[in-house]
C-alpha positions as CSV (number, residue, x, y, z in Angstrom):
1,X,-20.4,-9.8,-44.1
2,X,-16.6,-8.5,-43.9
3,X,-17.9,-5.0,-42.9
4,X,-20.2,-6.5,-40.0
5,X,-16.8,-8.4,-38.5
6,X,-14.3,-5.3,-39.1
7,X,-16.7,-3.6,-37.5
8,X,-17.5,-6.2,-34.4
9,X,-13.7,-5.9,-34.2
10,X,-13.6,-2.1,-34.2
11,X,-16.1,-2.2,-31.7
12,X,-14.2,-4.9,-28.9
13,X,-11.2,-3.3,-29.8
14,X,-12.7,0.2,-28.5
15,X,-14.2,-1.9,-25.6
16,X,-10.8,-3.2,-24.6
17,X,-9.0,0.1,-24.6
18,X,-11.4,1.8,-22.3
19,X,-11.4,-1.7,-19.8
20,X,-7.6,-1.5,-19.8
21,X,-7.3,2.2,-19.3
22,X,-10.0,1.2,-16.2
23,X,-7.8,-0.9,-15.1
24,X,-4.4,0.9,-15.1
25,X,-6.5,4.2,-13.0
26,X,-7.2,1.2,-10.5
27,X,-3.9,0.1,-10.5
28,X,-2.2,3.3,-9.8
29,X,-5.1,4.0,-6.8
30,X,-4.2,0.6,-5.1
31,X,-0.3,1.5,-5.8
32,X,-0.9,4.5,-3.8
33,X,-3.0,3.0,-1.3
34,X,-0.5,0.4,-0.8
35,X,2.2,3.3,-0.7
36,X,0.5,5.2,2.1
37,X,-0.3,2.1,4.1
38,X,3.5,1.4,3.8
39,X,4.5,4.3,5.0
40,X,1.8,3.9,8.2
41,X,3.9,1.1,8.7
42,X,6.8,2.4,8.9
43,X,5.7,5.2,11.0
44,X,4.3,2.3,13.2
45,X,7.5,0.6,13.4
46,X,9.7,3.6,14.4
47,X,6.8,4.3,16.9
48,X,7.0,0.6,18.6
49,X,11.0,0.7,18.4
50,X,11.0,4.3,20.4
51,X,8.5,2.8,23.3
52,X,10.6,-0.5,23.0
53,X,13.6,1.7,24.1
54,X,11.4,3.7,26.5
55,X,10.0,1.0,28.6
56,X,13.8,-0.6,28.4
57,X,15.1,2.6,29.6
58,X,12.5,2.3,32.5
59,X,13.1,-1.5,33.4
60,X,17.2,-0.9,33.9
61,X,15.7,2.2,36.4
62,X,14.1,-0.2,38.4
63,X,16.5,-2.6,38.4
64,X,18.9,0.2,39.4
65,X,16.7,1.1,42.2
66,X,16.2,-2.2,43.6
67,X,19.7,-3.0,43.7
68,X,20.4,0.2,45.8
């Protein structure tokens, strides 16, 4: 009777080691995933802040034109 729970404990024990070393390999894929998407972010943002600045460029060269 003891042996059979010991051994019902051994056995979730076991189960629950291999479910959380699962779940730590998912975690540190979605930690990367969520690095690289970060980083296409950024990469993003610089990109939208250089055609900001390239379109403002361009709007002060009309204006400078159509005041001449």
């Amino acid at each position: 009777m003891i042996d059979q729970k010991i051994q019902t404990a051994i056995d979730k024990i076991k189960s629950l080691k291999a479910e959380k070393e699962e779940l730590q390999k998912r975690v540190m894929s979605l930690e990367e995933i969520i690095k690289t998407k970060n980083q296409e972010i950024e990469n993003l943002l610089s990109e939208r802040d250089l055609i900001k600045k390239q379109i403002e460029a361009l709007l002060r060269e009309l204006d400078l034109d159509s005041n001449a």
